[in-house]
N, CA, C and O of each residue as an XYZ file, in Angstrom:
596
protein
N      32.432     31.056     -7.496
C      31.380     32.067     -7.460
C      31.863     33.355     -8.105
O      31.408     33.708     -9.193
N      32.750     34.041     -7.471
C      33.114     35.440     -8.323
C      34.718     35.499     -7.968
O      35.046     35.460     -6.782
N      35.566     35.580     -8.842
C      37.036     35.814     -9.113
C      37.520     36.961     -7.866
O      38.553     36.907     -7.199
N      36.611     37.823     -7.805
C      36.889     38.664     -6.714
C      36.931     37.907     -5.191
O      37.904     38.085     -4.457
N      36.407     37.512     -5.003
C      36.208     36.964     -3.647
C      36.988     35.879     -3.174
O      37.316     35.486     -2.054
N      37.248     35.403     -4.652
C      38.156     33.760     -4.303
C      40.093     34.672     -4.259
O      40.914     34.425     -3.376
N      40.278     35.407     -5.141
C      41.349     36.318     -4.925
C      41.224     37.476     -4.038
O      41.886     38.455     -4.380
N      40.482     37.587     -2.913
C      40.337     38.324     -1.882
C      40.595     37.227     -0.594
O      41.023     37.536      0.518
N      40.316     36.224     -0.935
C      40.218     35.595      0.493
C      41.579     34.670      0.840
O      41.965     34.285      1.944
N      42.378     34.370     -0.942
C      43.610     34.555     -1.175
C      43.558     32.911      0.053
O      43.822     32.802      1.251
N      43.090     31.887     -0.994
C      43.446     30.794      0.024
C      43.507     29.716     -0.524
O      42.405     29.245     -0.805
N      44.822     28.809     -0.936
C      45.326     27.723     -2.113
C      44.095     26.610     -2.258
O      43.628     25.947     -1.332
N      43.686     26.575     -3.669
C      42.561     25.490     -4.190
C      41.487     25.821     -3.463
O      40.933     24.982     -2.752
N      41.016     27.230     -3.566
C      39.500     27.461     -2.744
C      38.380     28.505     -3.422
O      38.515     29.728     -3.458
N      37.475     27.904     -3.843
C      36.333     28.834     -4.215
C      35.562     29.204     -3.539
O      35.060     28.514     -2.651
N      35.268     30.384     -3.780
C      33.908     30.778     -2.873
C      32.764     30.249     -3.868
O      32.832     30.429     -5.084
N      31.584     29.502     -3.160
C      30.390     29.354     -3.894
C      29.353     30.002     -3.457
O      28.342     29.751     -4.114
N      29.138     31.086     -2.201
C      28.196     32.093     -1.414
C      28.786     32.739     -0.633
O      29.882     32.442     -0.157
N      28.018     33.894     -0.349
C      28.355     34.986      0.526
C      27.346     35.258      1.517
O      27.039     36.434      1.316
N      26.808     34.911      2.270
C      25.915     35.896      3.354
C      26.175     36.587      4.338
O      27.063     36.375      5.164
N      25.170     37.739      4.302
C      25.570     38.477      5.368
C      24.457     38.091      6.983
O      23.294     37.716      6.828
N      24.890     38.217      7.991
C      23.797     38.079      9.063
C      24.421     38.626     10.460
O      25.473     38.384     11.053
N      23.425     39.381     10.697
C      23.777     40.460     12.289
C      25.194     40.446     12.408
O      25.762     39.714     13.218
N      26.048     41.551     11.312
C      27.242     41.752     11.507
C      28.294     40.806     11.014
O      29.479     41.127     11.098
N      27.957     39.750     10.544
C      28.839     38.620     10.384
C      28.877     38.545      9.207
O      27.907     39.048      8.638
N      30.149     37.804      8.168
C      29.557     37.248      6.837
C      30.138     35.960      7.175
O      30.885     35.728      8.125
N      29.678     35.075      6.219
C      29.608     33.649      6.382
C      29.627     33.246      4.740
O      28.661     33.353      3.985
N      30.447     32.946      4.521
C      31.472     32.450      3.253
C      31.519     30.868      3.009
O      31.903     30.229      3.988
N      31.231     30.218      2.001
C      30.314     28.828      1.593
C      31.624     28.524      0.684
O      31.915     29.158     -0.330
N      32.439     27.331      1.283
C      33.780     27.560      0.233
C      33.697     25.979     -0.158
O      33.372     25.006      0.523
N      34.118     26.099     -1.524
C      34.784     23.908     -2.202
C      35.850     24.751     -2.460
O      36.129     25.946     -2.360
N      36.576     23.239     -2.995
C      37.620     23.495     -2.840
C      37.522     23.066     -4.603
O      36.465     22.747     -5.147
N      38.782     23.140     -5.262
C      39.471     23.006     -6.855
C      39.821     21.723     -7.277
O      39.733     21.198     -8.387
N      40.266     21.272     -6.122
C      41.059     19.691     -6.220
C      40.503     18.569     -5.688
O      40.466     18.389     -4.471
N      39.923     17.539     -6.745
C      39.201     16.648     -6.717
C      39.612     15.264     -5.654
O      38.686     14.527     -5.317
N      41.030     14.969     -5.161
C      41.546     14.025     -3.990
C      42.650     15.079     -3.439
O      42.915     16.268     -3.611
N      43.215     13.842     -2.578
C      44.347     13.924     -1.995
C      46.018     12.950     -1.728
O      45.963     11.757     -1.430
N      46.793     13.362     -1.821
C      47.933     12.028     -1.331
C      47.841     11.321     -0.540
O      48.443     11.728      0.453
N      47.219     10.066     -0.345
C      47.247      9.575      1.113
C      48.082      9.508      2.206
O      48.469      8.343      2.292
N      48.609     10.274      3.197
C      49.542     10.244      4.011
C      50.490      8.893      4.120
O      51.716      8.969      4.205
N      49.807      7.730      4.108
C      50.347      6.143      4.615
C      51.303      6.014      3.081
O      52.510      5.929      2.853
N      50.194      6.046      2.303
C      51.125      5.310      0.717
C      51.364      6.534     -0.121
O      51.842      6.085     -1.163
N      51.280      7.960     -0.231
C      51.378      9.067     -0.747
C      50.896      8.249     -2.325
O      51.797      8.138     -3.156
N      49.931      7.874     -2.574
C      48.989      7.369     -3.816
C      48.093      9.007     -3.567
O      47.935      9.813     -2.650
N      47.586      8.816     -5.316
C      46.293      9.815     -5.158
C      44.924      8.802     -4.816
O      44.886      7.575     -4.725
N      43.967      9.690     -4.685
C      42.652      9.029     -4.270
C      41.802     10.351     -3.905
O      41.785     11.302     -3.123
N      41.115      9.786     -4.977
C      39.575     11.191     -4.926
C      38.310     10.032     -5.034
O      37.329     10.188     -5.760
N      38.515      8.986     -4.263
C      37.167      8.146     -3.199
C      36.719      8.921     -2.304
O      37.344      8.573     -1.303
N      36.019      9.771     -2.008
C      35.567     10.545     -1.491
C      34.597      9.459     -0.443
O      34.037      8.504     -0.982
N      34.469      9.655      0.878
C      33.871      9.159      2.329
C      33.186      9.577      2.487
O      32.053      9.096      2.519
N      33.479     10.669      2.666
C      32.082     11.582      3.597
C      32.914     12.717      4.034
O      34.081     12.726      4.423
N      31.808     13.960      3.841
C      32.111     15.353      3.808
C      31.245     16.352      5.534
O      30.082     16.577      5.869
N      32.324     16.594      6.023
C      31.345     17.238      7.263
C      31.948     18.458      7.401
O      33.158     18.676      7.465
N      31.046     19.246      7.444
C      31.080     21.072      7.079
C      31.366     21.894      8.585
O      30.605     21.973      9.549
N      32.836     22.504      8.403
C      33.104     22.991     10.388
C      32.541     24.227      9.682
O      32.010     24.423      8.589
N      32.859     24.971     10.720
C      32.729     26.703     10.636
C      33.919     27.150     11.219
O      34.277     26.715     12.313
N      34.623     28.053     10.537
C      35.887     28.370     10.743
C      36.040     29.863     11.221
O      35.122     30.402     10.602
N      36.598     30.751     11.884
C      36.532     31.935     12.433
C      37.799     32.422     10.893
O      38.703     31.625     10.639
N      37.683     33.538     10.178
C      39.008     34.067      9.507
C      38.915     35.496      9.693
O      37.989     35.970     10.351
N      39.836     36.245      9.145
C      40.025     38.230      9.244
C      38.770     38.334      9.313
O      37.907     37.486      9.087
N      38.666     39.552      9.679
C      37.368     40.680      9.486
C      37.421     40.869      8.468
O      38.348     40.385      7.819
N      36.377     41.717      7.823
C      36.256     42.477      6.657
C      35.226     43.563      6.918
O      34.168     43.450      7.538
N      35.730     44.620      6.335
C      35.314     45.566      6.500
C      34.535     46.147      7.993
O      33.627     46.978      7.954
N      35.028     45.593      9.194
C      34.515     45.655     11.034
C      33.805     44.439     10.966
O      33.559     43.977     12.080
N      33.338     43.679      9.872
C      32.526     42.448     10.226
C      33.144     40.804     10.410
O      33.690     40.166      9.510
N      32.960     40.449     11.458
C      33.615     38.909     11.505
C      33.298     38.179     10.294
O      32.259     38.389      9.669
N      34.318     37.180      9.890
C      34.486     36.199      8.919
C      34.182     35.017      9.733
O      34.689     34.741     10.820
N      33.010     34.131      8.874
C      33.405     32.678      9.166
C      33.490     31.892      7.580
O      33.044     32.239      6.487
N      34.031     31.060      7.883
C      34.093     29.737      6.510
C      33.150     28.542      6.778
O      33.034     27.829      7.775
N      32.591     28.540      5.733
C      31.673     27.132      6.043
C      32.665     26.324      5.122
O      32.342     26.345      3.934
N      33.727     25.666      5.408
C      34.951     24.475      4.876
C      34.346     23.353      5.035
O      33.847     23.037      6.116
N      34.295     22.279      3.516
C      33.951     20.922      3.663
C      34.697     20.209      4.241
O      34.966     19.631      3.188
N      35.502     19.523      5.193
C      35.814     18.653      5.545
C      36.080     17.458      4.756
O      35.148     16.654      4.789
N      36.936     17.163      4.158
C      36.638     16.321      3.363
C      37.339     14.597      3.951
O      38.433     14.480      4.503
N      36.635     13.738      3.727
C      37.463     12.190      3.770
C      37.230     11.468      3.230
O      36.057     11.121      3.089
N      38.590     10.670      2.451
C      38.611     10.027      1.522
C      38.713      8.715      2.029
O      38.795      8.593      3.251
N      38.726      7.462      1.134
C      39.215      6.559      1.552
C      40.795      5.763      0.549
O      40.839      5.706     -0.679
N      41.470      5.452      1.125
C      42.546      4.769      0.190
C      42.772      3.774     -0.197
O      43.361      3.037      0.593
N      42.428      3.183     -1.655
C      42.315      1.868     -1.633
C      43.479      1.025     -1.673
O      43.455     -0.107     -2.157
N      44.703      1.672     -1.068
C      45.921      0.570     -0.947
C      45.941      0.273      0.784
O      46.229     -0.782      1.349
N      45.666      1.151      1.191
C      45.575      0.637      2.872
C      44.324      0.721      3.613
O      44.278      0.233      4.743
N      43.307      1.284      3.104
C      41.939      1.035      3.884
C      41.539      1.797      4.649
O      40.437      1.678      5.183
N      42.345      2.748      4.872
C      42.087      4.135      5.801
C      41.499      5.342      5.319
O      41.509      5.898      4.221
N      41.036      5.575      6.310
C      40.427      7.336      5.937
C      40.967      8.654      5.920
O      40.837      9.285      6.969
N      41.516      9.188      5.015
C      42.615     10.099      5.800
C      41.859     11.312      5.652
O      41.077     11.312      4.701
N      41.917     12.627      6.556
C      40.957     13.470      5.971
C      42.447     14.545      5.456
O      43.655     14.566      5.693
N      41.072     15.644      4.319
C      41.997     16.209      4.068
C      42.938     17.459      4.673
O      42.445     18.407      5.283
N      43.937     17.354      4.487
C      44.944     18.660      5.307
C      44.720     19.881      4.521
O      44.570     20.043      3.310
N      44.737     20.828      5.666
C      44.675     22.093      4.940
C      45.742     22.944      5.848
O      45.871     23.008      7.071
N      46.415     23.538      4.838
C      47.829     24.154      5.241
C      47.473     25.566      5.892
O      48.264     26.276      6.514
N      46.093     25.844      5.625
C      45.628     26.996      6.759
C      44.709     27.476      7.991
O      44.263     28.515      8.479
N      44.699     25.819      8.230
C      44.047     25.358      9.340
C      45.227     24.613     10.500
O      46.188     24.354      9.776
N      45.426     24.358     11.315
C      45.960     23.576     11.608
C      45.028     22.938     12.158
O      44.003     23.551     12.454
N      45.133     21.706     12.401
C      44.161     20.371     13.074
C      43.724     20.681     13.531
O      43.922     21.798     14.010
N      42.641     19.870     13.803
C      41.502     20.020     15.233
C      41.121     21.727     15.596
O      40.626     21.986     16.692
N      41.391     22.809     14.613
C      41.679     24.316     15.059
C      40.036     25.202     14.349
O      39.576     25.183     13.207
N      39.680     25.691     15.246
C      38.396     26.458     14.445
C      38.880     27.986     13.722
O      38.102     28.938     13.663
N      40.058     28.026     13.280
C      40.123     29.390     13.347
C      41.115     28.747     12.363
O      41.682     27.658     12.452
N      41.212     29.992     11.091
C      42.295     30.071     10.554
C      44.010     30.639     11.113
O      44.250     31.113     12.223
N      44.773     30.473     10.266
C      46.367     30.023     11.002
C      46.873     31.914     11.027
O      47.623     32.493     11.813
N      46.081     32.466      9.806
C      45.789     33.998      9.544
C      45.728     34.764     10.681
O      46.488     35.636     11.101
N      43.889     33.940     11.465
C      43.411     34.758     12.369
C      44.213     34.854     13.945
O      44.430     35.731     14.781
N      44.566     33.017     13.734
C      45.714     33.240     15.098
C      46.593     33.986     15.132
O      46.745     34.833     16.013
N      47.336     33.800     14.166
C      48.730     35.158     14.229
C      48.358     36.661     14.432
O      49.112     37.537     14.857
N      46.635     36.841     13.926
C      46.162     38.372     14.122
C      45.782     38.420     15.690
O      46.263     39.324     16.374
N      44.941     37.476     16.256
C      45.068     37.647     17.200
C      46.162     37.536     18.322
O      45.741     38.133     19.313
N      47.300     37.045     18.526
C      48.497     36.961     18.671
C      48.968     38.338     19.006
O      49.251     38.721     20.142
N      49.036     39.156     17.741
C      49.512     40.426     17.892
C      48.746     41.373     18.331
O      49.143     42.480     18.695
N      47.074     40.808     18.315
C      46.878     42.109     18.984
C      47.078     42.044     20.287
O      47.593     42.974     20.907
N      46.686     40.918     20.847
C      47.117     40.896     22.436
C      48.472     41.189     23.015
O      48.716     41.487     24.184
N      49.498     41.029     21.805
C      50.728     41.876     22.376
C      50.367     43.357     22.436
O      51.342     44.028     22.774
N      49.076     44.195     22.172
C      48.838     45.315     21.923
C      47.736     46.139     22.741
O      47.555     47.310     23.077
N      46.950     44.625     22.913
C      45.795     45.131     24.079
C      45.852     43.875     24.948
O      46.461     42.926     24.453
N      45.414     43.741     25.946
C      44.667     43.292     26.872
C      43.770     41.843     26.460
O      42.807     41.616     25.727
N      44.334     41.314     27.034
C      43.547     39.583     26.620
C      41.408     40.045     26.611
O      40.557     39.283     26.152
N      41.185     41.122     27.105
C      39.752     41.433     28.001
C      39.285     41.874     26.846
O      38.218     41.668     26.268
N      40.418     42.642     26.524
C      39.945     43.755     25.089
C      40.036     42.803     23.621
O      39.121     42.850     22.800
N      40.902     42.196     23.478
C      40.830     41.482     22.282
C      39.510     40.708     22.461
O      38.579     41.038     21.725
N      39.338     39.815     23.264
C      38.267     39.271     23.219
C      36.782     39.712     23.320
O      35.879     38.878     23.256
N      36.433     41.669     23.553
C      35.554     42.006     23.463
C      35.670     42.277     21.966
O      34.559     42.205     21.440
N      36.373     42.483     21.349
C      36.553     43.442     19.999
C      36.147     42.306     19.207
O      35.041     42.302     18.668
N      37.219     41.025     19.058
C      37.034     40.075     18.624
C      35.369     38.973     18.889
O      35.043     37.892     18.398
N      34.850     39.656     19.616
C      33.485     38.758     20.033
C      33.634     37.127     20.344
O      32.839     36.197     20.213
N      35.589     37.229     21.012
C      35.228     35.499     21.367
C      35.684     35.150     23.325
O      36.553     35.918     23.737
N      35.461     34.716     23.766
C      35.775     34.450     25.189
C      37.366     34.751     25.263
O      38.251     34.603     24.420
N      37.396     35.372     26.984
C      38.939     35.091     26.773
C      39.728     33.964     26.933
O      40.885     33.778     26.559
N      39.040     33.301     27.477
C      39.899     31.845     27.049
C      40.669     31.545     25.978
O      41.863     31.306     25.794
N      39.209     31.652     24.990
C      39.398     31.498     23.512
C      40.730     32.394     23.420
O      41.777     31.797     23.669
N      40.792     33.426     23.170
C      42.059     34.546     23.108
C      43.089     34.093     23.895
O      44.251     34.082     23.488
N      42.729     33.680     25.103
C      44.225     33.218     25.688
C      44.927     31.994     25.393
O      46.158     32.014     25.407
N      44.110     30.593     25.044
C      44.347     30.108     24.354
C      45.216     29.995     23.111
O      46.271     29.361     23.123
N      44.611     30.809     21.724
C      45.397     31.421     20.816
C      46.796     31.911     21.367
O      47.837     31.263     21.259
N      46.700     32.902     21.852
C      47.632     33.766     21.764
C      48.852     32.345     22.724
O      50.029     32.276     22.369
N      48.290     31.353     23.902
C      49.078     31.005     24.445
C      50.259     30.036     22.957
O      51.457     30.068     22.674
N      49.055     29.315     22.408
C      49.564     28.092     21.199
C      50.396     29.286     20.324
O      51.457     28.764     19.980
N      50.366     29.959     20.086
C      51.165     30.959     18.997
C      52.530     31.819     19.375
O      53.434     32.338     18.719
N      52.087     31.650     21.274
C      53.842     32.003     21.819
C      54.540     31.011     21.875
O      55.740     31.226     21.710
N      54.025     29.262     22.171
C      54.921     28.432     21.977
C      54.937     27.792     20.553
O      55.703     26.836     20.434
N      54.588     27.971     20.020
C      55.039     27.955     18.463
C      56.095     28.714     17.930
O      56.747     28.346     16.953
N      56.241     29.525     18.404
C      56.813     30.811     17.471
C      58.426     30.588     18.688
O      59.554     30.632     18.196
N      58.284     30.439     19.707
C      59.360     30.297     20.748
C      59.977     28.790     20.515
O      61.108     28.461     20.872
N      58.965     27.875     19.806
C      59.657     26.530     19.606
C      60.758     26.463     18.164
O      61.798     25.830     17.979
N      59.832     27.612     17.119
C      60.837     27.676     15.640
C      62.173     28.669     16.010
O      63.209     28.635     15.345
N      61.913     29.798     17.504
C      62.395     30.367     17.346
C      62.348     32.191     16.720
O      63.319     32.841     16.332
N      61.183     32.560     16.786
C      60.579     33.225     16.319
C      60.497     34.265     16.891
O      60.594     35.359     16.334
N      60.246     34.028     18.464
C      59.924     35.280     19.425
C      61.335     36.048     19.092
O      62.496     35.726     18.835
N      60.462     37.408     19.264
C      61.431     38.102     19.183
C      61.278     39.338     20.652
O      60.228     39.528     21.266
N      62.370     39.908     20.891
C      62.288     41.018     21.919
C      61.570     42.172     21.302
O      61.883     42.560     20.176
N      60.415     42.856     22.144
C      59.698     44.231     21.851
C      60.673     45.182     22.443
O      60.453     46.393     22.408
């Protein structure tokens, strides 16, 4: 869509193809550059494309307004083993509605405010926030990461 936006959102093999705005939010319509993937089982390429199912992804703010991604989902099939593998994205982690960005932002802010407060600011439950912030202290304590304030 526009060079600006795809180098603003600064995210490997990703175009923006729309922008909308709605009650405070923008909502960002992204494909991706790269036509398959390695199949995990036989690391073959394969751009057999399966079937495509569209999450919604939470990422940064911009400018006070929440980010979401409308990300295709993509799954292929492999024709050396028969499986579906979907595709990985190195800024998602699995099964995760939120970019790997927004966890680490939220992460720090709750080292800064209040699980009550991030999650009013942020507009998501505190669960949601405690959650995050819990998966991102044992991550960071499993590589080794935590550090003393």
């Amino acid at each position: 869509m526009d060079f600006h936006l795809d180098s603003l959102l600064n995210l490997p093999n990703v175009t923006v193809l729309s922008c909308q705005q709605q009650e405070g939010l923008i909502f960002l319509s992204l494909d991706f550059l790269n036509e398959g993937i390695l199949c995990p089982n036989w690391q073959t390429y394969t751009d057999n494309l399966h079937q495509t199912r569209p999450i919604l992804v939470r990422d940064l703010s911009i400018v006070g307004q929440g980010v979401y991604l409308k990300v295709p989902r993509r799954q292929f099939i492999c024709p050396h083993c028969g499986k579906y593998p979907t595709e990985p994205l190195e800024w998602i982690e699995p099964r995760r509605n939120y970019t790997k960005r927004y966890e680490e932002y939220i992460y720090e802010k709750v080292k800064e405010l209040t699980v009550e407060q991030v999650s009013k600011i942020e507009q998501l439950s505190p669960e949601q926030v405690q959650n995050i912030f819990s998966r991102q202290a044992r991550k960071k304590k499993e590589t080794g990461q935590c550090q003393k304030e």
